[in-house]
N, C-alpha and C positions, 0 to 999 in steps of 0.2 A: 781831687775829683771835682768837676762843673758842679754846681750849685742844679739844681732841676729847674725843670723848665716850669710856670705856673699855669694852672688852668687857661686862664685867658690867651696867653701865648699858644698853648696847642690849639684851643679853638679856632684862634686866628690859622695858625696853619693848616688845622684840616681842612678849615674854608678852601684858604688856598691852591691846597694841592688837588682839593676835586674840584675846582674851577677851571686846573691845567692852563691859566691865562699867563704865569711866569711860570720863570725858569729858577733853578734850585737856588742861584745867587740871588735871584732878588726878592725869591721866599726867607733867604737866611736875613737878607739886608732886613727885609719889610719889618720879617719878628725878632730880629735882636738876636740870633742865636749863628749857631756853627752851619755851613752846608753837610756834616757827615748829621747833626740831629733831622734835619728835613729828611736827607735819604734813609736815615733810622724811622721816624712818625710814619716817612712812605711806606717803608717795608712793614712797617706792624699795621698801619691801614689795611696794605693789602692781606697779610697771611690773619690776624683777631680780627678784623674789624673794628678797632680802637686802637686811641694812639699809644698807647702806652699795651708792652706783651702784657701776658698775665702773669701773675705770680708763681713762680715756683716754691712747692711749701720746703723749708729745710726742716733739719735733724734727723735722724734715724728713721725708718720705717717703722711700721706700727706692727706689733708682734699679735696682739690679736687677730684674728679671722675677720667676717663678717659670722661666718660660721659660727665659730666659736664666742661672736659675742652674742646669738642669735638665742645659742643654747644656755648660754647661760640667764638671760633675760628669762626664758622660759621657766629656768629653774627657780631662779626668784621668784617670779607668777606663782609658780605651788607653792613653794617654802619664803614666803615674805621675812619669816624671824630668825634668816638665818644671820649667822654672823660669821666676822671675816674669817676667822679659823676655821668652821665646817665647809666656808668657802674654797678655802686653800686645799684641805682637805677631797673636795669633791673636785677641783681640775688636778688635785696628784693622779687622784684616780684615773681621770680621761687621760693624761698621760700617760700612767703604765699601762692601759689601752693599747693608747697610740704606741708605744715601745715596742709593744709583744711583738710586734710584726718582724721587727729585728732581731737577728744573732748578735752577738759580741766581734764577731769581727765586721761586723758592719759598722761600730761606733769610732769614730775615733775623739779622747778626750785631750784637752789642752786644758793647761794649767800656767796661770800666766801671774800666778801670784809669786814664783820666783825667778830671782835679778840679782847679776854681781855687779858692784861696783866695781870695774876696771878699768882703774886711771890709769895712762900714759902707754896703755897699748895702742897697737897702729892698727888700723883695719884694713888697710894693703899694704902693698910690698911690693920690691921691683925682682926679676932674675932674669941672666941673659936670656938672648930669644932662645926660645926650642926648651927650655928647662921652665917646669914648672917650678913655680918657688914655691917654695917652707919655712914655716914659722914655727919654729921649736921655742916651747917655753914653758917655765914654770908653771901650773895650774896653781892658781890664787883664788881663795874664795871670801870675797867682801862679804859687807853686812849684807843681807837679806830683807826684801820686802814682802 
């Protein structure tokens, strides 16, 4: 991966590309860099307004609410001495709330805590055309995790 571009280099290029006096070769010459980062600086000028996009945040989503973090601030406001167990305790509850609303065939549960080891099986297979193929075999059941 290119090393990034530094401050001063973008500056110089944003100069340049809103002065529209060169052409993208001789933006790349002037600053030292690639003609595809000028046509990139161009396109983020124009869609942010800054040379560089914005960040996109990673890892997972965030499972709290605003909602639910709203409500719970609140509950703190009244009960300042609670502690993390009467915590835990008081979102079980807002959950089996939230649950009632469901039947049991509405739920479906997944359990991902078991896994066999199964060395030197194949995951596909071939059979002439027109014939589904089959894979008959033993059931083996490795260690468990």
């Amino acid at each position: 991966m290119a090393p990034r571009l530094a401050s001063s280099q973008l500056v110089i290029i944003r100069d340049m590309i809103s002065s529209k006096s060169l052409t993208t070769s001789q933006m790349a010459e002037a600053a030292g860099c690639s003609k595809r980062s000028i046509i990139t600086i161009s396109a983020n000028l124009r869609m942010f307004g800054d040379v560089r996009a914005p960040l996109i945040p990673g890892g997972h989503p965030r499972v709290i609410t605003s909602v639910m973090l709203e409500a719970l601030c609140d509950h703190l406001l009244e009960k300042p001495e609670l502690y993390l167990d009467e915590m835990v305790e008081f979102l079980s509850d807002e959950f089996d709330v939230l649950l009632s609303d469901f039947r049991s065939y509405h739920l479906v549960y997944i359990n991902e805590s078991g896994c066999d080891k199964r060395a030197g099986f194949r995951r596909t297979g071939w059979s002439p055309r027109g014939v589904a193929p089959v894979q008959v075999s033993r059931f083996q059941r490795g260690q468990r995790y």
